[in-house]
C-alpha positions as CSV (number, residue, x, y, z in Angstrom):
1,X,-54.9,14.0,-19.6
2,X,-55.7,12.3,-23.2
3,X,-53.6,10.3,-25.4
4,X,-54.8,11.1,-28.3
5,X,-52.5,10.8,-31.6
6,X,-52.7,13.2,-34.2
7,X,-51.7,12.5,-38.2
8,X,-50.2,15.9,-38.9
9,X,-48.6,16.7,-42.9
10,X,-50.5,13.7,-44.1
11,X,-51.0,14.9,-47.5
12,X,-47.2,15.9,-48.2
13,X,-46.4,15.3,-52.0
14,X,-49.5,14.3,-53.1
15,X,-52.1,16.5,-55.0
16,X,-55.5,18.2,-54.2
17,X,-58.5,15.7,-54.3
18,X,-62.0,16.7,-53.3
19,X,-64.8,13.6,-54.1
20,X,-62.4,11.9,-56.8
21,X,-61.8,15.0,-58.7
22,X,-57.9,15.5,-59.1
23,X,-55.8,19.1,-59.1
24,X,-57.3,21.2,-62.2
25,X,-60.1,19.2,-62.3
26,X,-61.7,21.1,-59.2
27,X,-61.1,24.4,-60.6
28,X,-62.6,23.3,-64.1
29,X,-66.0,21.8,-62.3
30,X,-65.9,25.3,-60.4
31,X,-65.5,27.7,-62.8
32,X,-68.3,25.5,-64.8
33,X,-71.2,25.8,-62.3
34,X,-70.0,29.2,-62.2
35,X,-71.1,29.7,-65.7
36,X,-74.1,27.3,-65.4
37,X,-75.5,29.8,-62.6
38,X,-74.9,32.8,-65.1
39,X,-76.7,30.5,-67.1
40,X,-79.9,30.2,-65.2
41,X,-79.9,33.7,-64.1
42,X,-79.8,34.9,-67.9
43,X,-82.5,32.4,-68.5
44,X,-84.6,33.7,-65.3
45,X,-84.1,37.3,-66.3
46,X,-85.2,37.2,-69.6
47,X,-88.6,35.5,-68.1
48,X,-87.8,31.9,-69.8
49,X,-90.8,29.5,-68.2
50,X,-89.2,28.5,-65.2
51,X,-89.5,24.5,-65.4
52,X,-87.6,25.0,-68.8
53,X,-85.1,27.5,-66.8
54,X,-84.7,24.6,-64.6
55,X,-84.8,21.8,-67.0
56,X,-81.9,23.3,-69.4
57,X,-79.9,24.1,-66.3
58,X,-80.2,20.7,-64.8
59,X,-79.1,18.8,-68.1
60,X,-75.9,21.5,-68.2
61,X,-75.0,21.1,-65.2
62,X,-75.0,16.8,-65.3
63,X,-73.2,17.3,-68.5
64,X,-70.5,19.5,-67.1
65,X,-70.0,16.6,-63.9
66,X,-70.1,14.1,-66.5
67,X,-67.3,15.6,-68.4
68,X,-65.6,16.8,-65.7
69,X,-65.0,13.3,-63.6
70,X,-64.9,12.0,-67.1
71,X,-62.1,13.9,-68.5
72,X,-60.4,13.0,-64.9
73,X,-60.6,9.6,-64.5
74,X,-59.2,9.3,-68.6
75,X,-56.1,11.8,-68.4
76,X,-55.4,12.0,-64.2
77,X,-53.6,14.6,-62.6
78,X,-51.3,16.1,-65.4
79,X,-52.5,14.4,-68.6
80,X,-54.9,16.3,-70.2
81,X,-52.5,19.8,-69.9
82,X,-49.8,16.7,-72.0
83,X,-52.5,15.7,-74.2
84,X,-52.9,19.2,-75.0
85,X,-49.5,20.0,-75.3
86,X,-48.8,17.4,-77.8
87,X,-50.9,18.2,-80.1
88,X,-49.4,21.9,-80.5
89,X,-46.1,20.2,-81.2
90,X,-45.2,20.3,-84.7
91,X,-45.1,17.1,-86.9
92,X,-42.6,18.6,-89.5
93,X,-40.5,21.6,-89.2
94,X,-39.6,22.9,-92.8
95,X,-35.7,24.9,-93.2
96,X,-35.3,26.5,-96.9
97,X,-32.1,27.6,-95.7
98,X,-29.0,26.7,-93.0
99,X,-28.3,29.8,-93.5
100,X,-29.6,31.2,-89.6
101,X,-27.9,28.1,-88.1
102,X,-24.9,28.4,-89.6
103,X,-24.5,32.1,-88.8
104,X,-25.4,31.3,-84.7
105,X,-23.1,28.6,-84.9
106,X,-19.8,30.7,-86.2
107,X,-20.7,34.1,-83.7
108,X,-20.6,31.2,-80.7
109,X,-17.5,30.0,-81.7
110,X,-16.0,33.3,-82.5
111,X,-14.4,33.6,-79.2
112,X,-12.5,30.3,-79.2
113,X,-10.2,31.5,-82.0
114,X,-8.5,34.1,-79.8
């Protein structure tokens, strides 16, 4: 008979994280070395010297980690989707007219006067 004590639902609430990387973050460095294999098979096919192959896939590959625990460890969990957000937010929004506010405004209140 054992005693033993088991920690189940210990990561309730709390996000993804594999090696410091955070949520998105794993999917980005994913789909990266995806890309950086496609890469190196483009390179390999198209008979590129190998220690070049190899050279130009190692230096894309530490860039992409760089960036990748980089851009993590700067924004966190959700900040770089806000950091993107914010900038497609509009600084000024230009109205020639009040012309389309003030016709949505009198067809909502048309069935008050009733």
């Amino acid at each position: 008979m054992s005693n033993s004590v088991y920690e189940i639902n210990k990561g309730i609430n709390r996000p993804i994280e594999f090696k410091g990387l955070k949520a998105q973050y794993i999917w980005y460095l994913g789909g990266g070395m995806v890309l950086v294999f496609m890469f190196y098979v483009v390179l390999y096919t198209a008979k590129v010297d190998t220690f070049l192959t190899l050279a130009l896939t190692g230096l894309l590959g530490a860039g992409l980690f760089t960036t990748v625990y980089h851009l993590s460890s700067t924004y966190g969990e959700h900040g770089l989707s806000k950091a993107l957000a914010k900038s497609k937010v509009p600084k000024i929004i230009k109205a020639k007219s009040r012309l389309p506010f003030v016709k949505k405004a009198t067809s909502d209140l048309s069935h008050l006067k009733a």
